[in-house]
C-alpha positions as CSV (number, residue, x, y, z in Angstrom):
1,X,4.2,-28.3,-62.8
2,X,5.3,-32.1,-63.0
3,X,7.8,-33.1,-60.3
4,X,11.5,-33.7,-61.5
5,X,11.2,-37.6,-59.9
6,X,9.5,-40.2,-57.5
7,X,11.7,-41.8,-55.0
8,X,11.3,-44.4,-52.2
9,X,10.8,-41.8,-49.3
10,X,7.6,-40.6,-51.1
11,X,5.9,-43.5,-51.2
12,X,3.8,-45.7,-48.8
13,X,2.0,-49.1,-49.9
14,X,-1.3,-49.6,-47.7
15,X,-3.8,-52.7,-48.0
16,X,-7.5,-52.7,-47.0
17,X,-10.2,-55.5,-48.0
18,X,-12.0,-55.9,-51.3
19,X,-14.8,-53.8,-50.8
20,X,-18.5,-54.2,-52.5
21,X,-20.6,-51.2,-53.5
22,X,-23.6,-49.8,-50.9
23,X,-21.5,-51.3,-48.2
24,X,-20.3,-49.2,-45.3
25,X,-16.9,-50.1,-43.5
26,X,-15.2,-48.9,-40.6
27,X,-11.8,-49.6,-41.7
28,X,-11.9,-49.7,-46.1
29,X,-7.9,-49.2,-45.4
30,X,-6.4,-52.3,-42.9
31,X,-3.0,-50.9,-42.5
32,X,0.2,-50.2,-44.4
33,X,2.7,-53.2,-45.7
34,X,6.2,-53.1,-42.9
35,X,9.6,-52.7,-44.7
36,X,8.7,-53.1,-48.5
37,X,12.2,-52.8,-50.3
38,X,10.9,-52.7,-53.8
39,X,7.5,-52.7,-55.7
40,X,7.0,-52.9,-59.4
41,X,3.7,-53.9,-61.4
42,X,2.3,-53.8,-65.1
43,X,-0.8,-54.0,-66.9
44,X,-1.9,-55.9,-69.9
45,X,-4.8,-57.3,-71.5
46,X,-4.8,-59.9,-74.3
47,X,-6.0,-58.9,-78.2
48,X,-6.9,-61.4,-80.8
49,X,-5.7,-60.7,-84.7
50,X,-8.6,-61.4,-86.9
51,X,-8.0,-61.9,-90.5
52,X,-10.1,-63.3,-93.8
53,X,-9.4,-64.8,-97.0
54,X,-8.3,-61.4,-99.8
55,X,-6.6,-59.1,-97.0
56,X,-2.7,-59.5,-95.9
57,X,-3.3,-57.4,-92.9
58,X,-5.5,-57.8,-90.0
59,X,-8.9,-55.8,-90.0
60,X,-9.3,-55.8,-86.6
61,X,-7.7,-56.7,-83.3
62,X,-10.4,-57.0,-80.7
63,X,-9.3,-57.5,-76.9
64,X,-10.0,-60.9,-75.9
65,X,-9.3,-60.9,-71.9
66,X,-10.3,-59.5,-69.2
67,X,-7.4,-56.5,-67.9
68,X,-4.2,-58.1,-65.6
69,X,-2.8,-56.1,-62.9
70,X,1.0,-57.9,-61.9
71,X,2.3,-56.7,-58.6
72,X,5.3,-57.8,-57.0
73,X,6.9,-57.0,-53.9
74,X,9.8,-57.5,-52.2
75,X,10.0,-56.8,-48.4
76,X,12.5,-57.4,-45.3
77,X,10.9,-59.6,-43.2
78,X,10.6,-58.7,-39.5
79,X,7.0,-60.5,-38.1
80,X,4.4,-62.3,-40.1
81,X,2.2,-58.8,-40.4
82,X,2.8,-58.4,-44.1
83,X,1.5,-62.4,-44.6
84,X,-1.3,-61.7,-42.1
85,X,-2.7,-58.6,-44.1
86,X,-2.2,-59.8,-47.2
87,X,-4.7,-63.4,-46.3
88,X,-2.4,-65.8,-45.2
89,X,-3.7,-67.9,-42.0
90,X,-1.2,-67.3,-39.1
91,X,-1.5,-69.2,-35.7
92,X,-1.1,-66.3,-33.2
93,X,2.2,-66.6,-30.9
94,X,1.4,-68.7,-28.3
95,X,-1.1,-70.8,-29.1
96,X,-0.6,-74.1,-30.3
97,X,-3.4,-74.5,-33.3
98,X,-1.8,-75.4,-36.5
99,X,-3.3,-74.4,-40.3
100,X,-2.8,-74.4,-43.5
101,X,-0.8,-71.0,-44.4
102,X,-3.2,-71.0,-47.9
103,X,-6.2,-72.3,-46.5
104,X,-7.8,-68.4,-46.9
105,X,-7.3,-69.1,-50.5
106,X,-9.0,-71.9,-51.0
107,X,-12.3,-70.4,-49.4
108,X,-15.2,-70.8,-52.0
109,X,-17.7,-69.8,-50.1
110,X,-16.4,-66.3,-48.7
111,X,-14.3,-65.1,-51.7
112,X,-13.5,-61.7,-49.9
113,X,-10.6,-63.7,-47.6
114,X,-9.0,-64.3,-50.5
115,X,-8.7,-60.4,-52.4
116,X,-7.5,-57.3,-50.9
117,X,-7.2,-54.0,-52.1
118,X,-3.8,-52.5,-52.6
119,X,-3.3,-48.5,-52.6
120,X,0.1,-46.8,-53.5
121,X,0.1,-43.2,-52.2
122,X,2.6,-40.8,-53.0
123,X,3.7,-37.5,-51.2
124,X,5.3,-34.3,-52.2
125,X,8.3,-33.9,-53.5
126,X,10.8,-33.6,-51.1
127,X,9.1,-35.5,-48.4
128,X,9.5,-38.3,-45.9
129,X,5.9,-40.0,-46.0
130,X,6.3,-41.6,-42.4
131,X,5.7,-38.3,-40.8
132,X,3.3,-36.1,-43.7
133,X,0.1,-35.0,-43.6
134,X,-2.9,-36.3,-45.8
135,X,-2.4,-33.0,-47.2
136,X,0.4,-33.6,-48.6
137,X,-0.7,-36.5,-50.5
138,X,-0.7,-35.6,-54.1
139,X,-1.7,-39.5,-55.4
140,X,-3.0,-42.7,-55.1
141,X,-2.6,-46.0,-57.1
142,X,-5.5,-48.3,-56.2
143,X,-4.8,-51.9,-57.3
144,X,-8.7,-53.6,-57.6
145,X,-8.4,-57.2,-56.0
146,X,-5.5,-58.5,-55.8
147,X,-4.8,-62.1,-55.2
148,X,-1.7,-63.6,-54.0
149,X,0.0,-65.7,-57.2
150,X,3.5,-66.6,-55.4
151,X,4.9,-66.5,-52.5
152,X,8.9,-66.6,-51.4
153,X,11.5,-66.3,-48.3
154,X,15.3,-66.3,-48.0
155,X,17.5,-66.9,-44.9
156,X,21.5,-66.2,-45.4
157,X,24.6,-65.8,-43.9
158,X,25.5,-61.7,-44.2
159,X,22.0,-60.7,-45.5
160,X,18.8,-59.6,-44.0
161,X,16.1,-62.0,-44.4
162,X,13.5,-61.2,-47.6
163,X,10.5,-62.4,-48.5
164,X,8.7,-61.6,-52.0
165,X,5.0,-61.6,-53.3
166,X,3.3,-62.1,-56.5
167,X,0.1,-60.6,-57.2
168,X,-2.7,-60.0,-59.8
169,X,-5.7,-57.9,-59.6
170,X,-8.2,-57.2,-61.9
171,X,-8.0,-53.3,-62.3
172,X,-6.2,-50.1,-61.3
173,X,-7.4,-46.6,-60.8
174,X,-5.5,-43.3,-59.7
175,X,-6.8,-40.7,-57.3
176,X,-5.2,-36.9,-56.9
177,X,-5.7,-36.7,-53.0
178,X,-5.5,-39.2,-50.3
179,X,-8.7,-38.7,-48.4
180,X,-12.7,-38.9,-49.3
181,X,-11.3,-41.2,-52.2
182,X,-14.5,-42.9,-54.0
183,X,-13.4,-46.1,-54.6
184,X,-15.6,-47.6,-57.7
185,X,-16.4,-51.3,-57.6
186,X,-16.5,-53.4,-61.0
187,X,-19.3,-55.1,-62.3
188,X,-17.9,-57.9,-63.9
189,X,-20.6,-58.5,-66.5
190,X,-20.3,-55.2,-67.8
191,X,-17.5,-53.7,-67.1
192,X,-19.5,-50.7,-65.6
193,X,-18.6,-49.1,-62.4
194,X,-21.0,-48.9,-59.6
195,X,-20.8,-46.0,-56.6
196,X,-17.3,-45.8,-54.5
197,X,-17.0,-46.0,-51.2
198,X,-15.3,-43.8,-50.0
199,X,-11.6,-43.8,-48.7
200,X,-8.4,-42.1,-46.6
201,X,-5.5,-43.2,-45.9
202,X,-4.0,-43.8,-42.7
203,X,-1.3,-41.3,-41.3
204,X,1.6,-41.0,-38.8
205,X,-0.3,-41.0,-35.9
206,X,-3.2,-43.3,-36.6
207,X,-3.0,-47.0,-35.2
208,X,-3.4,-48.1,-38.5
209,X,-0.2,-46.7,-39.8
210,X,2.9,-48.8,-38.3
211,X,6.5,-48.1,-38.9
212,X,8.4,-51.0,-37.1
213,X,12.1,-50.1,-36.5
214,X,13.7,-53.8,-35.6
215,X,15.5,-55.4,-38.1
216,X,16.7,-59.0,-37.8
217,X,19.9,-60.2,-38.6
218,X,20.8,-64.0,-39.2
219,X,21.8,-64.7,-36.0
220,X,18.1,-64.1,-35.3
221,X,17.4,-67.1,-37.7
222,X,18.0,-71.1,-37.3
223,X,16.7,-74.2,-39.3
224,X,16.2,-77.1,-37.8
225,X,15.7,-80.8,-39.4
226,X,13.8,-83.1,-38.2
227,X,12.1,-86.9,-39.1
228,X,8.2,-86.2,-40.4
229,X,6.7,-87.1,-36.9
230,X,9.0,-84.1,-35.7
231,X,11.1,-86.4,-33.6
232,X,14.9,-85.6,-33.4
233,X,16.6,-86.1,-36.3
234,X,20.2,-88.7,-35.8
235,X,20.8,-88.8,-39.4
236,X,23.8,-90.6,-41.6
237,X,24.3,-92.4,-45.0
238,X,24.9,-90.8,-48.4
239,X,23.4,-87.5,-47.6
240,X,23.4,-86.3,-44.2
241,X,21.5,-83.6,-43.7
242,X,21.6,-83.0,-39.9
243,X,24.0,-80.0,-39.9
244,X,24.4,-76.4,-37.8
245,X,26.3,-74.8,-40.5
246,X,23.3,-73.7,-42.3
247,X,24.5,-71.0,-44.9
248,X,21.3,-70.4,-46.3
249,X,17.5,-71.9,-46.6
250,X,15.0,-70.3,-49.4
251,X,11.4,-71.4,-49.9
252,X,8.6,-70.3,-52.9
253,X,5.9,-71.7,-54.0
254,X,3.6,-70.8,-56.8
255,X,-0.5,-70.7,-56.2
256,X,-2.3,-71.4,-60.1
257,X,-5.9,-70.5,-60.4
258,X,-8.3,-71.4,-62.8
259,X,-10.1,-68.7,-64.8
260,X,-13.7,-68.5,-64.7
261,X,-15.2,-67.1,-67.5
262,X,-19.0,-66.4,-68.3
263,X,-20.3,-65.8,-72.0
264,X,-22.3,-62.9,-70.8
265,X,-19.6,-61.3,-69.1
266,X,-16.8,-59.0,-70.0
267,X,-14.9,-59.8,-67.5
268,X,-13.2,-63.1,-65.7
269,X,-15.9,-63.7,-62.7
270,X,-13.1,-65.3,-60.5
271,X,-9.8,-67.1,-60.7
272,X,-10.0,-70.1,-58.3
273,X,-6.9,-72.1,-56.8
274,X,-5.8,-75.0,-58.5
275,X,-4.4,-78.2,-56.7
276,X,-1.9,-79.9,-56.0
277,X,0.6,-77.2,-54.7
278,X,4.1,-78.2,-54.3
279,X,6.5,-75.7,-52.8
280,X,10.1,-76.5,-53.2
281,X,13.0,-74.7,-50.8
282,X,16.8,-75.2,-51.3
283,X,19.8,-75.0,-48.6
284,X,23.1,-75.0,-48.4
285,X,25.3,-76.4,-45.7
286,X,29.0,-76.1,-44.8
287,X,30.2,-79.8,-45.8
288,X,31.4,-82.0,-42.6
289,X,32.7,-84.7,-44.4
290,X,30.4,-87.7,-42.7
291,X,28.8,-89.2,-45.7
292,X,28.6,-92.8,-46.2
293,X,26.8,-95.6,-48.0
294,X,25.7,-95.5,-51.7
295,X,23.1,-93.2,-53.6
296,X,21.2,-96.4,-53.7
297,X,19.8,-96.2,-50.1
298,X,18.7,-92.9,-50.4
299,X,16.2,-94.2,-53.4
300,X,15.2,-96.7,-51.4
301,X,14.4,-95.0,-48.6
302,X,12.8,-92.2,-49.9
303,X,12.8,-90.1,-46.3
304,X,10.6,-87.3,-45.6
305,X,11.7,-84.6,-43.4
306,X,9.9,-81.4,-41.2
307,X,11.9,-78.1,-41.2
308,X,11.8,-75.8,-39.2
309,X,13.0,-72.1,-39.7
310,X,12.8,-70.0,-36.6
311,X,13.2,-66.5,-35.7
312,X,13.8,-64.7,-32.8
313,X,13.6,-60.9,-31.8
314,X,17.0,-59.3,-30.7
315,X,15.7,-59.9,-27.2
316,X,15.8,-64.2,-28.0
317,X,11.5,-64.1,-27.3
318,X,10.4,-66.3,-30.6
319,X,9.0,-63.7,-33.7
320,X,8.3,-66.6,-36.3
321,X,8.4,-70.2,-37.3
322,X,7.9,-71.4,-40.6
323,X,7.4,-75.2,-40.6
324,X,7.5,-77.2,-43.6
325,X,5.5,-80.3,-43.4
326,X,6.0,-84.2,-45.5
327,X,9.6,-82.4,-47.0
328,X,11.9,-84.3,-49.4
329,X,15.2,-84.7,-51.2
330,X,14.9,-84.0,-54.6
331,X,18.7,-83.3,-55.6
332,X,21.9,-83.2,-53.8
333,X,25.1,-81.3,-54.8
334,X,28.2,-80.6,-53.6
335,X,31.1,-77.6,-54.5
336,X,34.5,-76.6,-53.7
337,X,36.8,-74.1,-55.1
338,X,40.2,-72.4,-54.0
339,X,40.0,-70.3,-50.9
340,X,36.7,-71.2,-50.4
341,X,34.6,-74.0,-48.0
342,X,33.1,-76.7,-49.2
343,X,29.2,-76.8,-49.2
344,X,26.5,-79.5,-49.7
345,X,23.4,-78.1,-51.9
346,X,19.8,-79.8,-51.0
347,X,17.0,-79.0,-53.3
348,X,14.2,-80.2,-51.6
349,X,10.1,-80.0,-52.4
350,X,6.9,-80.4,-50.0
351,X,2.9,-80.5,-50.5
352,X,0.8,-77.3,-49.6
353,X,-2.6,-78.9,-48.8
354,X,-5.1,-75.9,-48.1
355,X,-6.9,-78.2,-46.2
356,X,-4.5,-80.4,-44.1
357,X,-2.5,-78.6,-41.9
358,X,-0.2,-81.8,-41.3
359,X,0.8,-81.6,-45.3
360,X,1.2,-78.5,-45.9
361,X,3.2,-75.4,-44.7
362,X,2.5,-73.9,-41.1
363,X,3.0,-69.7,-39.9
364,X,3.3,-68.9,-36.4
365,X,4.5,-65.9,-34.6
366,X,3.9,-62.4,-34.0
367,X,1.7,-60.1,-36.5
């Protein structure tokens, strides 16, 4: 009998590495993602009309990519485990190495750092699945790897802090149970699939399976500006941007990737990162009313900034730090209304070299 709906207690969204056939591995599922809000993802493949001189219709309309899998995610963001899963390169809390958060994804050599596995499993009908069995497990959704396309954050006044992810895999394929799942591996040059390895996922009590209960509020959140060598920041002129009445601070950035594609093979071999990457991030300040000088020295002077946007646990012991490297001014606005404070609007954009740490975008913090 088919179930009357789906709803969010059912679900669970694990990850687990990209895995190749006649491999063994001791853990084909990592762990689950913390405190997704929202998850939706499509598939599509491209077709190509043919048509010939003496016909008004098409006589055939063959497909002419490989499949797309588009995932995206949206998730309240509470420690850098989600980023660290899903193959972004995290400095550890407490140690004072600095990377390149995309450098993972630039590997060439080892592609498996930048692919993962994503598995949606689904519960019975009337269930919590933080706290079910594997028994109760009527589905899984297994996304074939996925790599990350996008990447966003948003710190506000009033609202929990978010992050989002965009990602595209190459293939999907459903299960009716959650354990001893054979997970088939593609071979790209004929589409065939090769022997599974097989697969469980993780339940309430294994280590594998977290559940986090802390949630951060803004006051766990500050951004800080400061001049590119990281000294303190003194700033004036037309566009001050020293100011503690941050309202908000959001950051994306997009990751392109060039198609690969072989004549002999049926499907895309690999999709490769593309550079330059430019992130942009925007924030919005109470207005103080110190500006001075003309629009004229900010062209001139064409400053770069570092920003930092750090969060603490409710105990004030450091959780994250996102620092944005070589960062500037790319538009400035101001508005005002009735009943209402007035607020300066920086739109602001910065390089994301995968391999210089010092121009690019930096994680550190707890995972």
């Amino acid at each position: 009998m088919l179930r009357n709906r789906i709803i969010h207690q059912n679900e669970l969204l694990y990850v687990g590495p990209v895995l190749k056939s006649g491999e063994t591995y001791s853990t084909p599922v990592t762990t689950n993602l913390d405190k997704v809000q929202s998850i939706s993802y499509d598939f599509s493949y491209d077709k190509s009309d043919v048509s010939i001189l003496g016909k008004s219709r098409v006589i055939d309309r063959p497909i002419a990519s490989s499949p797309v899998v588009n995932l995206n995610l949206e998730y309240i963001v509470g420690s850098f485990h989600n980023e660290n899963i899903m193959g972004f390169k995290i400095t550890p809390n407490g140690l004072s190495s600095k990377f390149s958060v995309i450098n993972n994804f630039a590997d060439e050599d080892d592609r498996t750092k930048d692919k993962r596995n994503l598995y949606l499993a689904t519960v019975t009908n009337g269930l919590d699945y933080i706290g079910a069995q594997s028994g109760d497990i009527e589905s899984v959704l297994c996304f074939h790897e996925c790599q990350v396309n996008g990447y966003g954050v948003n710190f506000a006044v009033g609202d929990l802090p978010k992050a989002n992810l965009e990602l595209e895999g190459i293939s999907a394929s459903y299960f009716s149970s959650g354990t001893g799942l054979s997970i088939d591996t593609l071979d790209r040059q004929t589409a065939a699939r090769s022997s599974g390895v097989n697969v469980s996922m993780p339940m309430s009590g294994d280590p594998k399976m977290i559940s986090r209960t802390e949630i951060l509020t803004p006051q766990n959140i500050s951004i800080e500006f400061y001049n590119s060598d990281g000294s303190s920041l003194t700033d004036s002129g037309f566009a001050p941007i020293t100011n503690d009445k941050v309202q908000s601070f959001s950051m994306n950035f997009d990751l392109n990737r060039r198609a690969i594609v072989l004549p002999d093979h049926k499907m895309t071999f690999d999709k490769l990162l593309t550079t330059p990457v430019i992130g942009s991030a925007s924030v919005e300040l109470i207005e103080h009313g110190s500006e001075s000088g003309n629009l004229t020295d900010l062209i001139d002077t064409n400053k770069s900034y570092k920003v930092v946007a750090k969060v603490t646990n409710n105990s004030s012991s450091p959780v994250m730090n996102f620092t944005f490297n070589e960062v500037k001014v790319d538009n400035i606005g101001h508005s005002h209304s009735l009943g209402s404070n007035k607020t300066s609007n920086f739109s602001m954009s910065f390089p994301i070299d995968p391999l210089d740490e010092n121009k690019s975008i930096n994680f550190s913090g707890a995972y």
